[in-house]
MIDOSE-1310 file (N, C-alpha, C; in nm, 2 decimals, decimal comma, always signed):
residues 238
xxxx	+0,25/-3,06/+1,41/+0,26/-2,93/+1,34/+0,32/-2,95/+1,20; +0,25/-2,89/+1,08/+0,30/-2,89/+0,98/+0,46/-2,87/+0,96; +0,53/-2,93/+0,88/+0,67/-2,88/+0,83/+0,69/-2,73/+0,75; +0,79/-2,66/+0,82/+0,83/-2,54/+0,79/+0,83/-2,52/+0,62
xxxx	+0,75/-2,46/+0,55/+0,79/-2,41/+0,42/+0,92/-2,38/+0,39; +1,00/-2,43/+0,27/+1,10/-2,43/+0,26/+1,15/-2,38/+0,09; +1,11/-2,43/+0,03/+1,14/-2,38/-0,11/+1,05/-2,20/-0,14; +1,14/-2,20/-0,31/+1,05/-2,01/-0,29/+0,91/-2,05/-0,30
xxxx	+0,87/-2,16/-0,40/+0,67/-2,15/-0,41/+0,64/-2,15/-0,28; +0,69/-2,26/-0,18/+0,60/-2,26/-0,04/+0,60/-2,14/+0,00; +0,71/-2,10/+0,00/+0,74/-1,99/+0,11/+0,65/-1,84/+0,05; +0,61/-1,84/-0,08/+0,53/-1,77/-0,13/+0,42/-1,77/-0,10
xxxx	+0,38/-1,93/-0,14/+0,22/-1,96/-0,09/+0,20/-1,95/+0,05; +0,28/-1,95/+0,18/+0,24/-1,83/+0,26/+0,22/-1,76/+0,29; +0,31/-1,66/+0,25/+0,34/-1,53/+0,24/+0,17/-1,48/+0,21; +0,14/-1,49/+0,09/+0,04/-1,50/-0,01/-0,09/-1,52/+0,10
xxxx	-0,10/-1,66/+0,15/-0,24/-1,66/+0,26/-0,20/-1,58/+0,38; -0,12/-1,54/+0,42/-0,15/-1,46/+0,54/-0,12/-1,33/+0,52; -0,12/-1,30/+0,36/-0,11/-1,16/+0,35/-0,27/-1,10/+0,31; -0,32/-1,26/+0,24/-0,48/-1,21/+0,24/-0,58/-1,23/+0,36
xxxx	-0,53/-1,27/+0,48/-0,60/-1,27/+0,58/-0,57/-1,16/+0,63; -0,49/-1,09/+0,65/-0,44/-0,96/+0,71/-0,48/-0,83/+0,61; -0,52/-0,81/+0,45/-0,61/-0,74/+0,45/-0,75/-0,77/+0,43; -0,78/-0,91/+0,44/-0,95/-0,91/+0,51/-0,99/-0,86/+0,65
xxxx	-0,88/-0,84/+0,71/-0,90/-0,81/+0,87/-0,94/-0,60/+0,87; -0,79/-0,59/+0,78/-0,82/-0,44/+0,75/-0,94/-0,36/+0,66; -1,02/-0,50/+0,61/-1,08/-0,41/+0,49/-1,22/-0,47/+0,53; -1,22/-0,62/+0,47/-1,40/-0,70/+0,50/-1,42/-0,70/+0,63
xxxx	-1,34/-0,73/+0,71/-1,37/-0,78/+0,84/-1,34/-0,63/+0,92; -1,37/-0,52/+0,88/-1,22/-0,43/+0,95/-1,31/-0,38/+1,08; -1,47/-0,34/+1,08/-1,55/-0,32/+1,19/-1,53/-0,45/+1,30; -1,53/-0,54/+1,26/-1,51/-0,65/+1,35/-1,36/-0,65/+1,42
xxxx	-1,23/-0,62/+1,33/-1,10/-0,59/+1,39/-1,08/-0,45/+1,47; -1,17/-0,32/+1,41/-1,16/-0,25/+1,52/-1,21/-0,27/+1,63; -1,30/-0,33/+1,66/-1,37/-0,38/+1,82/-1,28/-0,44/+1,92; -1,18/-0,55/+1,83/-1,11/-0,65/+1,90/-0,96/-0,57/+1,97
xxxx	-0,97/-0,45/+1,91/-0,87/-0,42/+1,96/-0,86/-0,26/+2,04; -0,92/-0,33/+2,15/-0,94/-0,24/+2,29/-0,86/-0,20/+2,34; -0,82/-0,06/+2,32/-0,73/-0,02/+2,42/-0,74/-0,10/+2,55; -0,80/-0,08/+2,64/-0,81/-0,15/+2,80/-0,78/-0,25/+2,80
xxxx	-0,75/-0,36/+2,69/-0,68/-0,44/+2,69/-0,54/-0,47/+2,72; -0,42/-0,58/+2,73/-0,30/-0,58/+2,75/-0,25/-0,57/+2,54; -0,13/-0,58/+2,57/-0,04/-0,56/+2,43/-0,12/-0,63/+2,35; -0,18/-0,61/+2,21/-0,22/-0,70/+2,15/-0,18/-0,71/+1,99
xxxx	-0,18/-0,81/+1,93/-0,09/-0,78/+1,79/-0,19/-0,87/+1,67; -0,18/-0,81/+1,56/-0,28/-0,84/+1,45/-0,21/-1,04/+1,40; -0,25/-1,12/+1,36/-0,18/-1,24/+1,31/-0,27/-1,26/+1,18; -0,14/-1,31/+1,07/-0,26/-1,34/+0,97/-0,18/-1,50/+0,95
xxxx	-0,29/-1,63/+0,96/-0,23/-1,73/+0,94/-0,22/-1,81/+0,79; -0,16/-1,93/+0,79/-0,17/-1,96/+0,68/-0,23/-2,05/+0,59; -0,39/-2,02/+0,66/-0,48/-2,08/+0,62/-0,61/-1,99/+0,56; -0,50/-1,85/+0,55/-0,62/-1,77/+0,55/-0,70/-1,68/+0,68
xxxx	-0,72/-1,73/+0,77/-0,80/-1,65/+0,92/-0,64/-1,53/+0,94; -0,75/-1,47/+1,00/-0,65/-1,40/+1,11/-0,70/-1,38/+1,28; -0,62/-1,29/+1,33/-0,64/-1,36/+1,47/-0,58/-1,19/+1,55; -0,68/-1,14/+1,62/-0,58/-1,03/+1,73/-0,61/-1,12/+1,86
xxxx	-0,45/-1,14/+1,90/-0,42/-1,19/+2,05/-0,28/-1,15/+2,07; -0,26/-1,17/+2,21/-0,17/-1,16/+2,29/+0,00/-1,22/+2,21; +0,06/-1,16/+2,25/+0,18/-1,19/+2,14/+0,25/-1,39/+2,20; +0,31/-1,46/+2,13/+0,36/-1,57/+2,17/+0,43/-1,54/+2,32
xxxx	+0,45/-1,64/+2,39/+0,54/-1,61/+2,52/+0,64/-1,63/+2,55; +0,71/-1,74/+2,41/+0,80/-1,81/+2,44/+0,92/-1,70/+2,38; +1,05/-1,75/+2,44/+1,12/-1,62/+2,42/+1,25/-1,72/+2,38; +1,30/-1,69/+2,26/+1,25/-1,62/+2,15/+1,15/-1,67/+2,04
xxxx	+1,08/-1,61/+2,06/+0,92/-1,70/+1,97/+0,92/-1,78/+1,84; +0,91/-1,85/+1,77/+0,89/-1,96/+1,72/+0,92/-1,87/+1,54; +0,85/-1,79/+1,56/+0,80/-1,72/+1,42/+0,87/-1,51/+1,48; +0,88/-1,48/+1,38/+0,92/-1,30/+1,42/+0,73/-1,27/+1,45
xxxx	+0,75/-1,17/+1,53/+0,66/-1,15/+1,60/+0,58/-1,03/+1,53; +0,45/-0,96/+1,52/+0,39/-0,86/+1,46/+0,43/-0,74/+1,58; +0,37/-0,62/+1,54/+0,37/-0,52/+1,57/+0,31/-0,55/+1,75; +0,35/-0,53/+1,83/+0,32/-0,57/+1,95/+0,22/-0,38/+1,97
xxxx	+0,10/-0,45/+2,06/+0,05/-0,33/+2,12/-0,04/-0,24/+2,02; -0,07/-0,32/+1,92/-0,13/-0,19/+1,80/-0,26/-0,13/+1,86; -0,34/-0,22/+1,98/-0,44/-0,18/+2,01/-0,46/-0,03/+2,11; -0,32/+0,01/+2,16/-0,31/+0,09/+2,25/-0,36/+0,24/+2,19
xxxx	-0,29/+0,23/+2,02/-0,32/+0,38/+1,96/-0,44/+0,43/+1,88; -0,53/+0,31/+1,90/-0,66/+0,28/+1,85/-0,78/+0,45/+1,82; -0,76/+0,45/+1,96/-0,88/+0,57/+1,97/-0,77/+0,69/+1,99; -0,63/+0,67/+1,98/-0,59/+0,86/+1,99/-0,57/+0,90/+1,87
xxxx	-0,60/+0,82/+1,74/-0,56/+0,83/+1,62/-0,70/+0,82/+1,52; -0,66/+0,95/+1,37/-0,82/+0,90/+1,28/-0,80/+0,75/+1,26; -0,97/+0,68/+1,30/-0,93/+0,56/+1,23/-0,89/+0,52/+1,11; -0,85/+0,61/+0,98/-0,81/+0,59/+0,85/-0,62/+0,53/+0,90
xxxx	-0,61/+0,65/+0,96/-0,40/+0,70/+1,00/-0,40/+0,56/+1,05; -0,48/+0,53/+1,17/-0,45/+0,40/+1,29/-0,44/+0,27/+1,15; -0,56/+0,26/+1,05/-0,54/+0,12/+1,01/-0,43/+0,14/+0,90; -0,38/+0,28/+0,84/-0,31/+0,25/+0,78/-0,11/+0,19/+0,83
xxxx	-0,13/+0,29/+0,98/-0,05/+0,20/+1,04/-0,04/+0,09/+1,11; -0,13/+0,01/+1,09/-0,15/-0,11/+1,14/-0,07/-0,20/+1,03; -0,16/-0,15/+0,86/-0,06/-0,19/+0,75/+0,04/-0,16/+0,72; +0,11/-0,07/+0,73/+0,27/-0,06/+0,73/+0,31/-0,16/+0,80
xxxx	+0,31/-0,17/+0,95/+0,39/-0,31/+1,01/+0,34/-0,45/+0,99; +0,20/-0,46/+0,93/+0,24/-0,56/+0,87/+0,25/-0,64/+0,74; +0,27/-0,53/+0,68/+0,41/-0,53/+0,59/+0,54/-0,59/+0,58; +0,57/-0,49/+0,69/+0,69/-0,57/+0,76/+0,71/-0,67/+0,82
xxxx	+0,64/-0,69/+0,89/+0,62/-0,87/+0,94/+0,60/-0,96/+0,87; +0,47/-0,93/+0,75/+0,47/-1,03/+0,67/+0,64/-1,08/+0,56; +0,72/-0,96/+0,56/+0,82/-0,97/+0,51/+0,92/-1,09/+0,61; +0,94/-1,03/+0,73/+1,04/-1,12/+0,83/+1,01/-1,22/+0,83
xxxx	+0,86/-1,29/+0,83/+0,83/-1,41/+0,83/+0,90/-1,48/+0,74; +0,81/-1,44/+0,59/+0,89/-1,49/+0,50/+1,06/-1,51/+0,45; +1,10/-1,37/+0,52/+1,28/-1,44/+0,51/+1,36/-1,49/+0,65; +1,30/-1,51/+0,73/+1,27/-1,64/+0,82/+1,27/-1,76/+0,79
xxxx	+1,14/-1,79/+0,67/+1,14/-1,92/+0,64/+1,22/-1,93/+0,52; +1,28/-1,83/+0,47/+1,40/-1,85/+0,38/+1,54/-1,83/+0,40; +1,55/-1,85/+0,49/+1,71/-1,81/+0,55/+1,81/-1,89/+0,50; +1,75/-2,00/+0,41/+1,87/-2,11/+0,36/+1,82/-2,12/+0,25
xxxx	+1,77/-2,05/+0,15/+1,78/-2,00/+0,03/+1,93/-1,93/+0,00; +1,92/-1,96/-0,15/+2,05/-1,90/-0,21/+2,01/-1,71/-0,28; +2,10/-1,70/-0,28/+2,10/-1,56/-0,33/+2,00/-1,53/-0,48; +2,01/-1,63/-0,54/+1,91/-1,59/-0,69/+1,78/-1,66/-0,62
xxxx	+1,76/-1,74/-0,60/+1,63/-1,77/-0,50/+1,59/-1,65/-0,37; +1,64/-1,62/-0,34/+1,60/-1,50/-0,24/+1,56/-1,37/-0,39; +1,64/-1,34/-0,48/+1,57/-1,25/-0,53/+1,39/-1,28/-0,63; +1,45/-1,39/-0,61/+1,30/-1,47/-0,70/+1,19/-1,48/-0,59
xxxx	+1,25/-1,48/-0,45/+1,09/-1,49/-0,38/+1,02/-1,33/-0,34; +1,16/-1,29/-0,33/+1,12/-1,13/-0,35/+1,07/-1,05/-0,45; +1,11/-1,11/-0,56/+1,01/-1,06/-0,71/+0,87/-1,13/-0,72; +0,83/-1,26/-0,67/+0,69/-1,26/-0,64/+0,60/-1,21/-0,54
xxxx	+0,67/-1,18/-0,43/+0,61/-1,04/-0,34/+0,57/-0,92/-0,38; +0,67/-0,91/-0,45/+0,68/-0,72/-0,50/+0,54/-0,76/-0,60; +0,53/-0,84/-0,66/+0,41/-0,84/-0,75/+0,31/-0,77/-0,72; +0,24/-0,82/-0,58/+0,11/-0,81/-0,50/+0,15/-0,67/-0,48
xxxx	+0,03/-0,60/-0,45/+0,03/-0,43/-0,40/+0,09/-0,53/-0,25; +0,12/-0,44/-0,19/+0,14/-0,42/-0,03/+0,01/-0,45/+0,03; +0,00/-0,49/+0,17/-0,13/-0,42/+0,22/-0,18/-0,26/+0,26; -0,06/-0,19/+0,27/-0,05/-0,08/+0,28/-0,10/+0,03/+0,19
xxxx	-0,07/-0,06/+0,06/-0,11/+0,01/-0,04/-0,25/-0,04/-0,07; -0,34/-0,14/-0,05/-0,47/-0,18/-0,03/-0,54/-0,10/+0,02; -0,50/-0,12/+0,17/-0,60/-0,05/+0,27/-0,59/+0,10/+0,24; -0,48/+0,19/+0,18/-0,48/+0,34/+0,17/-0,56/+0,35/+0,02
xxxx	-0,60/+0,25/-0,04/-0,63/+0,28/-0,20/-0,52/+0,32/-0,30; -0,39/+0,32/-0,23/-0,27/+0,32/-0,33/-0,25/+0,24/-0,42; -0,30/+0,17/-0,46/-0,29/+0,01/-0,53/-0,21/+0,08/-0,68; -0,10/+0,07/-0,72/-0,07/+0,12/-0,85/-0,14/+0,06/-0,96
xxxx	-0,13/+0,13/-1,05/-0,21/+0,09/-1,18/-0,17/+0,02/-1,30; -0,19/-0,11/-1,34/-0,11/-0,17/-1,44/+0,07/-0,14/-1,44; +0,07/-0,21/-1,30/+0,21/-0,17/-1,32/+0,32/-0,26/-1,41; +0,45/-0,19/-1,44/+0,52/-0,29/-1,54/+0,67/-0,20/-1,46
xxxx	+0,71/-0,35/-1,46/+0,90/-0,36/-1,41/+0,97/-0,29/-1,48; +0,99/-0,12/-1,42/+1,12/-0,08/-1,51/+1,24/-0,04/-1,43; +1,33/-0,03/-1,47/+1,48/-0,02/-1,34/+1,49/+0,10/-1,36; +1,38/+0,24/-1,38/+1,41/+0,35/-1,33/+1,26/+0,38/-1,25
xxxx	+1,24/+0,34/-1,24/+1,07/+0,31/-1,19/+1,11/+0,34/-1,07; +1,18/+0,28/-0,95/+1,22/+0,31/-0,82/+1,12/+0,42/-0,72; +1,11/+0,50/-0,67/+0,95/+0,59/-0,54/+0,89/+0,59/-0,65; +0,87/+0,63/-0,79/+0,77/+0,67/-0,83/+0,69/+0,60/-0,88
xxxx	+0,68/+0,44/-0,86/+0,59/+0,33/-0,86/+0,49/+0,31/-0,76; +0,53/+0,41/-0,64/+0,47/+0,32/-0,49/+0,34/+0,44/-0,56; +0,33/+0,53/-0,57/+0,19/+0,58/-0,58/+0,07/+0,57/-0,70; -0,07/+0,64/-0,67/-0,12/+0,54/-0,75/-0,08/+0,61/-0,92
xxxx	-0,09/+0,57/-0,98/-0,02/+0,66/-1,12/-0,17/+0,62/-1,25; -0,10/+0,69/-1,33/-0,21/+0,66/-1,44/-0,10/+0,72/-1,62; -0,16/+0,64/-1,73/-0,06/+0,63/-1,84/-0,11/+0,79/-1,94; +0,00/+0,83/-1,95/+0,04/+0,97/-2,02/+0,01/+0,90/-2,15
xxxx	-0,03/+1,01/-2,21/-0,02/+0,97/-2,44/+0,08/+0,93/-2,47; +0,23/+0,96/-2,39/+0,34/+0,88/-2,46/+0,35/+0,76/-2,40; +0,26/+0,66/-2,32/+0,29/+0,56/-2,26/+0,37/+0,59/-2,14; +0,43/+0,71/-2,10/+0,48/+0,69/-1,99/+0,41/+0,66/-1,82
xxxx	+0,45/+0,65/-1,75/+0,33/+0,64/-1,61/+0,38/+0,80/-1,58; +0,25/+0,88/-1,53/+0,28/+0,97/-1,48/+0,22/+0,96/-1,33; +0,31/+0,99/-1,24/+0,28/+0,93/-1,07/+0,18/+1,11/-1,01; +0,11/+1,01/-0,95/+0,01/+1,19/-0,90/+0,11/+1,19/-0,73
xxxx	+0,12/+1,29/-0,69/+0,19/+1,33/-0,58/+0,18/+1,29/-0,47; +0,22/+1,15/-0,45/+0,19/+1,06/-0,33/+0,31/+1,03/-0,24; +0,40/+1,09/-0,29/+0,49/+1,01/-0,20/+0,59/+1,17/-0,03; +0,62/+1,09/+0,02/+0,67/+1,22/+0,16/+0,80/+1,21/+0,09
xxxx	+0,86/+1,33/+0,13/+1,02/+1,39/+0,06/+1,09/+1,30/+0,08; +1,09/+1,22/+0,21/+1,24/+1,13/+0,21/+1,21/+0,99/+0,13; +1,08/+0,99/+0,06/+1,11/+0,83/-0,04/+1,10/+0,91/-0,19; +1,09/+0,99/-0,26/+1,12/+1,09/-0,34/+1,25/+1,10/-0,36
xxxx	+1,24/+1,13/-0,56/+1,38/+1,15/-0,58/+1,37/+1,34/-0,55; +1,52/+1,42/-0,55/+1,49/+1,54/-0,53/+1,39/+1,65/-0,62; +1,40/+1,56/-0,75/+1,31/+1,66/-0,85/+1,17/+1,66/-0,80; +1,11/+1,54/-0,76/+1,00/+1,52/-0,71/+0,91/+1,62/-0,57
xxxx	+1,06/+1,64/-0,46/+1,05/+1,72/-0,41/+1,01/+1,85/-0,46; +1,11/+1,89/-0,52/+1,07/+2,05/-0,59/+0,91/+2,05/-0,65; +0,87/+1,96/-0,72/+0,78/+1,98/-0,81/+0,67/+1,97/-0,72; +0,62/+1,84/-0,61/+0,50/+1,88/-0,56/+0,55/+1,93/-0,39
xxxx	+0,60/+1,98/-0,35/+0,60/+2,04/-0,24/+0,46/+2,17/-0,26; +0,48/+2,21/-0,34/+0,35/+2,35/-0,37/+0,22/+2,30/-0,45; +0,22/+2,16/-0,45/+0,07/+2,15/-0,54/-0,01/+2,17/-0,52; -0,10/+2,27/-0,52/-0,22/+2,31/-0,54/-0,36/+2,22/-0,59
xxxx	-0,45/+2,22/-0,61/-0,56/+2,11/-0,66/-0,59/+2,24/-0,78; -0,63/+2,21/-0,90/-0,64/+2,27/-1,01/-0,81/+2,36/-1,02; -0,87/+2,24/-0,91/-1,02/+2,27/-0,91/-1,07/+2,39/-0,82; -1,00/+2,30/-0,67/-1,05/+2,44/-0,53/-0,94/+2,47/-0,45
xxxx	-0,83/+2,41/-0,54/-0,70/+2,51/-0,51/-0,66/+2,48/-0,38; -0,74/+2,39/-0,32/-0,64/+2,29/-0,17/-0,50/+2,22/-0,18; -0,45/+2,21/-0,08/-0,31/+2,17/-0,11/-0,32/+2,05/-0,13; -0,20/+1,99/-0,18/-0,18/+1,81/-0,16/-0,20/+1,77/-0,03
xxxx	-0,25/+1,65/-0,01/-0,29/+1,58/+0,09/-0,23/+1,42/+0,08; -0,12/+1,36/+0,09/-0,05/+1,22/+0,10/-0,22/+1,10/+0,10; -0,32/+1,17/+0,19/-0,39/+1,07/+0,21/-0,53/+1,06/+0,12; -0,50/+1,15/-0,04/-0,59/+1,13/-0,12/-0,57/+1,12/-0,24
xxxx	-0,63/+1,05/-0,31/-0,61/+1,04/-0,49/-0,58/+1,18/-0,54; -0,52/+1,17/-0,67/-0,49/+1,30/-0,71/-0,44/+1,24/-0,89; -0,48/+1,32/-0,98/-0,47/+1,32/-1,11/-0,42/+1,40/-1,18; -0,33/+1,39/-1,29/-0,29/+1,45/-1,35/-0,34/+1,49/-1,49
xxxx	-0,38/+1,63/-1,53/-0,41/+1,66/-1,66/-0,25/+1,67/-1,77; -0,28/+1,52/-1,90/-0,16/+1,55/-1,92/-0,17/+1,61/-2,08; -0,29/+1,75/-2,02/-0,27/+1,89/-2,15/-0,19/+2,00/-2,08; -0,23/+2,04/-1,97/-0,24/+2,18/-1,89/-0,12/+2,10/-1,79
xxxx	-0,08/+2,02/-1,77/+0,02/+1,99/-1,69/-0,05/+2,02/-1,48; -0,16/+2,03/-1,46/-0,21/+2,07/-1,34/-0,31/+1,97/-1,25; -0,24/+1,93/-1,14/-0,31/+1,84/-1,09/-0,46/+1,83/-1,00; -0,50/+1,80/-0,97/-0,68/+1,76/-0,91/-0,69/+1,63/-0,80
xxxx	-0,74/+1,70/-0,68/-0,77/+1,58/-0,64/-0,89/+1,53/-0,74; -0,87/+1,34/-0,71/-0,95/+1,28/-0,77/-1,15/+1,30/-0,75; -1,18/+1,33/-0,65/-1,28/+1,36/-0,54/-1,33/+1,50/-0,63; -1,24/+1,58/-0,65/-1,29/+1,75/-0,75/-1,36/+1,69/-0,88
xxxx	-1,25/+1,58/-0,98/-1,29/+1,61/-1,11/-1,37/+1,45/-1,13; -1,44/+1,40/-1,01/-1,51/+1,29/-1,04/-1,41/+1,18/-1,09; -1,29/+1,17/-1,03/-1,23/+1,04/-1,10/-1,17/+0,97/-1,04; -1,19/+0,85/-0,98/-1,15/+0,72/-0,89/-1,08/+0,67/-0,91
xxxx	-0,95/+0,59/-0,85/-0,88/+0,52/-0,89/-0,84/+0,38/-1,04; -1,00/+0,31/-0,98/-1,09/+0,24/-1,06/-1,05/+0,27/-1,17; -1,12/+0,42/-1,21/-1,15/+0,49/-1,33/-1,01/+0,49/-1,41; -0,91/+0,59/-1,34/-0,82/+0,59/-1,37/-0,74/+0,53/-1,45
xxxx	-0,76/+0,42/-1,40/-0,72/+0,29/-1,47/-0,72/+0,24/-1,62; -0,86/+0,29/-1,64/-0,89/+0,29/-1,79/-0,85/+0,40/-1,87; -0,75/+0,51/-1,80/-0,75/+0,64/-1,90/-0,65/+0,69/-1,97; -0,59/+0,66/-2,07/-0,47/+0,63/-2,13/-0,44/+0,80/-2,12
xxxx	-0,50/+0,87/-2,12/-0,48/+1,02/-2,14/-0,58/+1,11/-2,09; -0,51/+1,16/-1,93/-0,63/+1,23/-1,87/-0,65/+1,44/-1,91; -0,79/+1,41/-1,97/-0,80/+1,58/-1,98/-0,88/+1,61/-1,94; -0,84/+1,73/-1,84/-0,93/+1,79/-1,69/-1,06/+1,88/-1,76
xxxx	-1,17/+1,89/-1,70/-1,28/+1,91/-1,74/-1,29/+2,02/-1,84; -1,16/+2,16/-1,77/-1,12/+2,27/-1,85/-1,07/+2,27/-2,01; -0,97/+2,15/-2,01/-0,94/+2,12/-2,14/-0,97/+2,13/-2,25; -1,10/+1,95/-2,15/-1,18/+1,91/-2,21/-1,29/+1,98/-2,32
xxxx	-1,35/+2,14/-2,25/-1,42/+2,24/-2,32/-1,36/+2,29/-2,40; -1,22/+2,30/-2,40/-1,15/+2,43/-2,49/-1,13/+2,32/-2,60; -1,09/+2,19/-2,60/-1,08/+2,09/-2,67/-1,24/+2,11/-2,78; -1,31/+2,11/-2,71/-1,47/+2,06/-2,73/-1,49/+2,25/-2,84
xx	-1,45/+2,31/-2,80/-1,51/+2,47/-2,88/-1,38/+2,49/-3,03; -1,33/+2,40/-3,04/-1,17/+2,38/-3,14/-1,24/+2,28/-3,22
């Protein structure tokens, strides 16, 4: 068996291959990963290795297992849940796992090397944030940045990131609370939905799912200054 990765690159460069096996499982391969994971089956847990593959089987036996273990049993909640909810909780834990692994194999790292392998993690979206289409947008390190980074955001005319209403109350700061608890969609007036794009007009201050005003994440991306179709006209008759 290979020797245990030990320094931050190693321990990154696996992190890194079994974090892209594990969203190839959720995303390219993910008809193939829903099949494998049969309820009528016993406990079964997602693996991403570090070669790239991944693998749903039966958890290690040895007690206490060699490596921290994945989410045990993910196959059981398969069919009581939409399959969007089920794979995005599949990515949440392994998230988490891919985390334990990695400070597992860094347990005898020092303190500024632990935050150095943790700032090349943080780089990568999540898988979580993959598989939901959360993927933030040009993001850049700032020390007030903290919940309002995890969603997908897009750049205001003053360069600031303005975050569209993605996040649940308890990873929110309280302003945040106040502000989208009542958001409305600007177009057909549906409420906020955690599990859809959403845009901000930054003329009229009023947000849109992305799906109303024709605008994808993708897109987003490119739009230094978004103005909602209404604006846009009154803009256009001036």
């Amino acid at each position: 068996m290979a020797s245990s990765p030990r320094t931050v690159e190693e321990i990154f460069k696996d992190y890194s291959a079994r974090r892209t096996a594990v969203v190839r499982a959720l995303t390219y391969d993910v008809d193939e990963f829903y099949g494998l994971c049969d309820p009528e089956k016993e406990n079964l847990c997602l693996y991403g290795h570090p070669n790239e593959t991944w693998e749903v089987t039966l958890p290690a036996e040895e007690v206490p297992p060699e490596l921290p273990e994945p989410a045990l049993g993910i196959n059981f909640a398969r069919d009581g849940m939409n399959r969007k909810d089920w794979l995005s909780l599949v990515a949440v834990h392994s998230d988490s796992w891919l985390l334990s692994v990695a400070f597992y194999f860094g347990a005898r790292l020092n303190r500024s090397e632990r935050k150095r392998l943790f700032s090349l993690i943080n780089d990568l979206p999540t898988v979580f944030e993959v598989v939901t289409e959360r993927k933030p947008v040009k993001e850049k390190p700032s020390v007030d940045s903290g919940s309002k980074s995890r969603g997908s955001t897009k750049r205001s005319g003053d360069g600031l990131v303005k975050s569209t209403p993605k996040l649940p109350p308890d990873e929110s700061f309280e302003e945040d609370d106040d502000e989208h608890s009542e958001t409305l969609c600007g177009s057909c007036g549906g409420n906020y939905n955690a599990d859809e794009f959403w845009i901000g007009c930054d003329i009229c201050e009023k947000w849109f799912h992305g799906k109303c005003v024709k605008i994808t994440p993708a897109k987003a991306e490119n739009i230094k200054q978004y103005k909602c179709p209404s604006c846009s006209l009154k803009r256009g008759r001036q």
